[in-house]
C-alpha positions, -999 to 999 in steps of 0.1 A, spaced: 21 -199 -131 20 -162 -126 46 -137 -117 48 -133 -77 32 -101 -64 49 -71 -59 39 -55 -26 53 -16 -28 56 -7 13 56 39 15 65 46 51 86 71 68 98 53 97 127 30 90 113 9 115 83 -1 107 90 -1 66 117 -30 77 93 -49 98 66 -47 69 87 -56 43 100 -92 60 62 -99 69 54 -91 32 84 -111 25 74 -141 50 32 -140 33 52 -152 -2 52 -119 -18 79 -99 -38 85 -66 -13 101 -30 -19 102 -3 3 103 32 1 109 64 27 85 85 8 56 89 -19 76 109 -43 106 82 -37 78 55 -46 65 78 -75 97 83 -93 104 47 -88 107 23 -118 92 -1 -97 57 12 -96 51 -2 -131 57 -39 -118 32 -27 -81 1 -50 -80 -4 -34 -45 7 -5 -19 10 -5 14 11 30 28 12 51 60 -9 79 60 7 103 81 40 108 64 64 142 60 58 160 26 33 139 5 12 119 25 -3 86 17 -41 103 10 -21 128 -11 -2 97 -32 -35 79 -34 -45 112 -52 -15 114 -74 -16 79 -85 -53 86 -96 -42 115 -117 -17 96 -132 -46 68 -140 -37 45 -123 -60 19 -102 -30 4 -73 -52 -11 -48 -38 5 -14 -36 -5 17 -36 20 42 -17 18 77 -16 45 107 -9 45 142 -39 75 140 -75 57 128 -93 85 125 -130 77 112 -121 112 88 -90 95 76 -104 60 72 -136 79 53 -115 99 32 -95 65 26 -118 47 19 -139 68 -4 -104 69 -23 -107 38 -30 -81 18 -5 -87 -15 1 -85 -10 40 -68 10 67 -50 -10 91 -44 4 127 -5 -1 137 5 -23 154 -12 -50 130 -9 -89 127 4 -108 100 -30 -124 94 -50 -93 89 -24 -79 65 -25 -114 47 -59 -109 41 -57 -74 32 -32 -82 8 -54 -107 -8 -83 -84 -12 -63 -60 -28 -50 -83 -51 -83 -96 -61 -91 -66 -72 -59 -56 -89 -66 -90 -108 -101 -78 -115 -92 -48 -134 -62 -63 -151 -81 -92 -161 -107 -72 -183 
């Protein structure tokens, strides 16, 4: 058998980065959080990240701006976008990124289940080849 997933959770609010994390947790996944994109970017932990779950509207670099980042850097982490703010510019600009989704906050455990498995399938994809 494979190595669990690691789900890497970017969000500013405590809150909401705790609540993630133990629904991540509860799905069967591996879960780490982090307060910021430049905490996540310096992390160790993003070389072992099949997939992020990120707000978009954070202080400093925000989770459209670490989507860009992470593309300069070359790498292909399937994101999965959260916000309590679903603009159709943001979700546009998200999705033309290349997330997997945006999620609206609050969101249920099912559709982050099966976001999470979307984005996995095609983290797998890439890794596969």
């Amino acid at each position: 058998m494979g190595q669990t997933p690691v789900v890497s959770i970017v969000d500013d609010d405590a809150s909401v980065r705790i609540a993630t994390g133990r629904l991540v947790r509860s799905l069967g996944f591996t879960a780490h959080t982090f307060a910021s994109a430049d905490e996540f970017l310096r992390s160790p932990l993003i070389d072992s990240t099949s997939c992020i779950i990120a707000d978009i509207q954070m202080p400093g670099m925000s989770g459209l701006d670490l989507q860009a980042a992470l593309r300069t850097q070359g790498r292909q982490l399937p994101i999965i976008f959260i916000t309590a703010f679903p603009e159709d510019d943001i979700r546009a600009r998200a999705m033309d990124g290349g997330a997997v989704g945006l999620l609206a906050k609050p969101f249920d455990g099912t559709t982050l289940m099966e976001q999470i498995e979307a984005a996995l399938e095609t983290h797998g994809d890439e890794t596969a080849h």
